[in-house]
Legacy VTK file of the C-alpha trace (Angstrom):
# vtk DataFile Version 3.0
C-alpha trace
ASCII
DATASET POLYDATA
POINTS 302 float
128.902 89.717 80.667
128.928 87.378 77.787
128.465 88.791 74.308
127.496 86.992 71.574
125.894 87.529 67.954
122.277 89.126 68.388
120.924 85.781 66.270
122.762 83.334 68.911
121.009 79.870 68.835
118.928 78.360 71.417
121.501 75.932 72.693
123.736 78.711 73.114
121.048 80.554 75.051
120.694 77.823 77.466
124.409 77.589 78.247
124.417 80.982 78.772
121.441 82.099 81.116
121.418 78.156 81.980
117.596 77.769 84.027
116.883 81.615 83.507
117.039 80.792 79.554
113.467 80.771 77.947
113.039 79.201 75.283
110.481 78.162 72.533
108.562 75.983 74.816
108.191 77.737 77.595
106.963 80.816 75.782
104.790 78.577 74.047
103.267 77.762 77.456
103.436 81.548 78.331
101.280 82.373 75.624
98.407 79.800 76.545
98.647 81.248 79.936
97.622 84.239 78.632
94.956 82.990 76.408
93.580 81.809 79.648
93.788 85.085 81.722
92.013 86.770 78.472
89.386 85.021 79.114
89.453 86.048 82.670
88.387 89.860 81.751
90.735 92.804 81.804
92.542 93.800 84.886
93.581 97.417 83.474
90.807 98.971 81.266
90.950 102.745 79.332
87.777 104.218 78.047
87.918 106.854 75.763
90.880 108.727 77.502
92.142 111.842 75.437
94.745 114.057 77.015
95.222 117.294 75.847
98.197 119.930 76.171
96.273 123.463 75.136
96.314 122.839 72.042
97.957 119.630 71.292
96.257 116.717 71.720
98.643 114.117 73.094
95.999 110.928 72.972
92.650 110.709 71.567
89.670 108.726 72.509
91.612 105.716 73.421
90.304 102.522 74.312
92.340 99.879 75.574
91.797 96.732 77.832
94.698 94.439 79.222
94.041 91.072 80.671
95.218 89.436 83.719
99.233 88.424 83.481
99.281 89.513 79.881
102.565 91.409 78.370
100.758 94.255 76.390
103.139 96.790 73.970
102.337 99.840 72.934
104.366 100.990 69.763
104.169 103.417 67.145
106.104 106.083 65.343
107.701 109.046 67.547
105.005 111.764 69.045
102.184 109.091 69.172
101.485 109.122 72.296
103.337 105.847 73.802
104.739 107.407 76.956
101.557 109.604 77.617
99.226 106.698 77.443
102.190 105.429 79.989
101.756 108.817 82.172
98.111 108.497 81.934
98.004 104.613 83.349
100.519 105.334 85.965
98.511 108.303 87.494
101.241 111.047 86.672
99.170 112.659 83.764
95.228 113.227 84.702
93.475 112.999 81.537
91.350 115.296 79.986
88.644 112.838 79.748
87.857 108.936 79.565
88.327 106.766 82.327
91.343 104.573 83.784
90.302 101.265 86.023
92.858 98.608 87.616
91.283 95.861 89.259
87.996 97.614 89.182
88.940 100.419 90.558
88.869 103.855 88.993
91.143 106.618 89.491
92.979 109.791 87.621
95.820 111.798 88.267
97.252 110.104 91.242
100.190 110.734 93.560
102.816 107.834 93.284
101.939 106.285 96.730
98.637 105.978 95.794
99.133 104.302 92.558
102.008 102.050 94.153
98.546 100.922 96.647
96.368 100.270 93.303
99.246 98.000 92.090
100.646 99.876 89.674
104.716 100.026 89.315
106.912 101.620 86.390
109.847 102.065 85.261
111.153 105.211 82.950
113.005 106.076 79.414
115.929 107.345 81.691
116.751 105.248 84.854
115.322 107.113 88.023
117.802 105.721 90.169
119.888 107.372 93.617
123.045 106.577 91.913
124.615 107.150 95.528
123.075 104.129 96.812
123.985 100.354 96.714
121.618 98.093 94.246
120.015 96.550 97.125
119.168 99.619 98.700
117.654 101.406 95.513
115.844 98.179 95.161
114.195 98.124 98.675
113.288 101.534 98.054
109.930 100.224 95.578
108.871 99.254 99.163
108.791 102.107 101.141
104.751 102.895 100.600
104.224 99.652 102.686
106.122 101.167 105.787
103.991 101.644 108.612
106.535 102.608 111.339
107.505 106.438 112.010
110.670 108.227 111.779
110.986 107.918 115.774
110.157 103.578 115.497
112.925 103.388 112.732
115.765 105.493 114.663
114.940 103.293 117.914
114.957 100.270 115.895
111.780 98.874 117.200
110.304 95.769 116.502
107.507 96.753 113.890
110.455 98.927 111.915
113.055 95.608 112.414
110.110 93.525 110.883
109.780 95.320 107.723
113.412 95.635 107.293
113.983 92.275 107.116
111.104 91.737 104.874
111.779 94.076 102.730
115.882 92.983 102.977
114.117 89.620 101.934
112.030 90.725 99.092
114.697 92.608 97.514
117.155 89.628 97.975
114.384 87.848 95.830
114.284 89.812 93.387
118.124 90.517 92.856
118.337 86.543 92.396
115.878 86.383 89.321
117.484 88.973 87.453
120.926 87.847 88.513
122.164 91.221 90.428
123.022 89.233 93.427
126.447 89.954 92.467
126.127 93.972 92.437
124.182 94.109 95.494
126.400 96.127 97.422
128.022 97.899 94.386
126.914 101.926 93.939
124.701 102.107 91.282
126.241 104.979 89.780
129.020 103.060 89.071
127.115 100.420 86.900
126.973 99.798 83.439
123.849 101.332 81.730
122.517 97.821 81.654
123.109 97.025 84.391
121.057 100.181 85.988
118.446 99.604 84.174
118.261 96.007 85.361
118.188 97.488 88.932
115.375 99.766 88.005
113.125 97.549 86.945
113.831 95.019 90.082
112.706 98.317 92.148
109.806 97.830 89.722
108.952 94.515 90.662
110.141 94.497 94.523
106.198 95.775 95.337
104.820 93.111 93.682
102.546 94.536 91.619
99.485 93.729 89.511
100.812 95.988 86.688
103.631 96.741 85.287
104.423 99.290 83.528
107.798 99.849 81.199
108.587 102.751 79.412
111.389 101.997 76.444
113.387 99.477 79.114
115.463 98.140 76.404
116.493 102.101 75.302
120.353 102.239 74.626
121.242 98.797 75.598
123.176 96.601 73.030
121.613 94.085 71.047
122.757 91.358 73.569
121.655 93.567 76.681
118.634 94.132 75.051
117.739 90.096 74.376
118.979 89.584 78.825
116.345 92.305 79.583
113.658 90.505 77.431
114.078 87.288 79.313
114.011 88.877 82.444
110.749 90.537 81.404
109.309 86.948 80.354
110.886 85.973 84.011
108.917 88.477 86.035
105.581 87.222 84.345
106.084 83.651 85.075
107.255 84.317 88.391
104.933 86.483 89.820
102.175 86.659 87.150
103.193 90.312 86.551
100.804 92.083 84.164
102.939 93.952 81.762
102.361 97.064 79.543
105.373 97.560 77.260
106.731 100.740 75.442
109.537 99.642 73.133
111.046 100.935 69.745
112.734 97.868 68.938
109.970 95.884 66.960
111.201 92.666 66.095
111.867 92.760 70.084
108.230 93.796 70.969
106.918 90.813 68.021
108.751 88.016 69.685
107.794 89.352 74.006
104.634 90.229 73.445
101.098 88.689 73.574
99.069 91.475 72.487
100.245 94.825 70.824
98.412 98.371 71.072
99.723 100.589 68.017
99.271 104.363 67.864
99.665 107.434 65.746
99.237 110.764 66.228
97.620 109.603 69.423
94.811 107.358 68.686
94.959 103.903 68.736
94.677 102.228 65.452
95.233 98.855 65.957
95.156 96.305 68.785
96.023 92.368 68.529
98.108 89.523 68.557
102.180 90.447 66.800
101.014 88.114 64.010
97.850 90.701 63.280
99.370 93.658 63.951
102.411 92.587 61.089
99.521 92.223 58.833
97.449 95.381 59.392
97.885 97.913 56.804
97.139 100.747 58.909
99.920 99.615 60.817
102.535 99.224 58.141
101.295 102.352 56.679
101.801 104.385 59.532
104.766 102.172 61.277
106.592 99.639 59.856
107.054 100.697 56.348
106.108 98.017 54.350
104.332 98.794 50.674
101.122 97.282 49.904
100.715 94.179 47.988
99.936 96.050 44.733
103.287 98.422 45.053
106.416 97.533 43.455
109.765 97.765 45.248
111.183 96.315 48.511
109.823 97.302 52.066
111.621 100.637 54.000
LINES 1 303
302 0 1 2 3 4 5 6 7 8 9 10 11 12 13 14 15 16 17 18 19 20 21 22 23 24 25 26 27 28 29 30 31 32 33 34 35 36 37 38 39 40 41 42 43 44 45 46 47 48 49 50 51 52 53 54 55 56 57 58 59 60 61 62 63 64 65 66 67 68 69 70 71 72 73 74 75 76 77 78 79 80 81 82 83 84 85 86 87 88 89 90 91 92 93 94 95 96 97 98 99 100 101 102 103 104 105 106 107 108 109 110 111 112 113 114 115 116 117 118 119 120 121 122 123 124 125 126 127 128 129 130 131 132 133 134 135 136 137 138 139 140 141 142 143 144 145 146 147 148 149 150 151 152 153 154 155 156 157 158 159 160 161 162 163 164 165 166 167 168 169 170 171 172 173 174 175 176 177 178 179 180 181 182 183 184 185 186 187 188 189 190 191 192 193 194 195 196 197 198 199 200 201 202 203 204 205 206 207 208 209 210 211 212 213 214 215 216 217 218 219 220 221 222 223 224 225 226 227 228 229 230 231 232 233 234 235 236 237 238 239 240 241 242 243 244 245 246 247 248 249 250 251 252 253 254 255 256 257 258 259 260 261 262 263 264 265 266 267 268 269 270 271 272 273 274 275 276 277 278 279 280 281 282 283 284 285 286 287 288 289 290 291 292 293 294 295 296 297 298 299 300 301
């Protein structure tokens, strides 16, 4: 891996990602794209969801609609809420009330094959790999809801188990080539770099295809450099596949520059919800978040 100063300019970007790089036009066009599918209605949609913990209440009364292909964040100060709201859309927390839809549909509390059949497809703080398998196997694994042969069809090796081996040897071939893991393929993943893993994570993310993604902290303990790679491989996904994209992430100037709209909570309820350049500009926001004094204070920003 090539490292390089976290401010690295854009022709030094191309040279190094070469046509993976992403740069101001293209994101430019990625943003209009999204305009677009905003006006298309939301594909994921929380009403009023508040999940409670005996006493504690996690998130309260939260509304939150995400359109079609859109990268969404969530981001606030520790203890908000971020990776319930996360547990909540990907149907491992059942909330307490409210309602979740994607794509119309309504569910609550689901089991993870279910949810993988809604769409839905996540990655965690912590990568939830089997470090004793290759990259390309952990990364076929995303598929193996969509088996439809037995136990019996797959030890005989017949023809309908054959067939979705080689589609999902395919698919995961795909999606090892846009994020550049081609190379690791057959490497253990326990023996990777923590990059690296969570790379291969979130191409086990993606190998499903799904409508939504969802990505808790996936730039957590990465270096600066590791942490710009994963970003463009986020942007990749989108423009690829059209990937709808809900986004934890601590790093904000990160989460500004990714993201198209940007859910912030605090003491879990959502009190703002808008483009990066309204969200800066919210006082609630910097009062609770990012630490900058009001106009009429004296002093620098924390």
């Amino acid at each position: 891996m090539v490292y390089v100063n976290y401010f690295f300019s854009a022709l030094e970007a191309a040279e190094m990602y070469g046509d993976d790089y992403v740069g101001p036009s293209v994101r430019a066009q990625e943003r209009q794209q999204a305009d677009i599918a905003a006006s298309q209605g939301p594909l994921l949609a929380l009403e009023n969801v508040t999940l409670s913990f005996g006493g504690v209440t996690a998130l309260a009364a939260v509304d939150l609609t995400i359109a079609p292909g859109e990268i969404h964040a969530v981001i606030g100060p520790n203890g908000a809420g971020k990776s319930s709201l996360i547990n909540v859309i990907s149907g491992l927390y059942r909330p307490s009330s409210g309602r979740v839809w994607v794509d119309g549909v309504s569910y609550a509390g689901v089991p993870a094959h279910r949810a993988a059949r809604l769409g839905l497809s996540r990655t965690f703080q912590t990568p939830a790999l089997f470090k004793g398998l290759s990259v390309a196997d952990n990364i076929v694994t995303g598929l193996a809801y969509r088996n439809r042969s037995n136990f019996l069809g797959q030890a005989l090796g017949l023809p309908l188990s054959r067939r979705e081996q080689a589609e999902a040897r395919q698919r995961g071939e795909e999606v090892m080539t846009l994020l550049r893991l081609e190379r690791y393929a057959n490497h253990l993943t326990g023996a990777l770099p923590y990059g690296l893993q969570k790379r291969t994570e979130l191409a086990r993310a993606l190998a499903p295809n799904p409508k939504v993604l969802l990505l808790d902290e996936p730039m957590a303990g990465m270096t600066a450099t590791e942490k710009l790679e994963m970003a463009d491989y986020v942007r990749a996904a989108r423009t690829r596949y059209g990937t709808t994209i809900v986004l934890v992430e601590h790093d904000v100037g990160l989460v500004m520059d990714l993201s198209d709209r940007i859910a912030v909570l605090d003491y879990g309820r959502k009190i703002a919800d808008g483009t990066p350049e309204e969200v800066r500009n919210n006082q609630a926001v910097i009062d609770a978040y990012l630490g900058v004094p009001h106009d009429n204070e004296q002093g620098a920003g924390i």
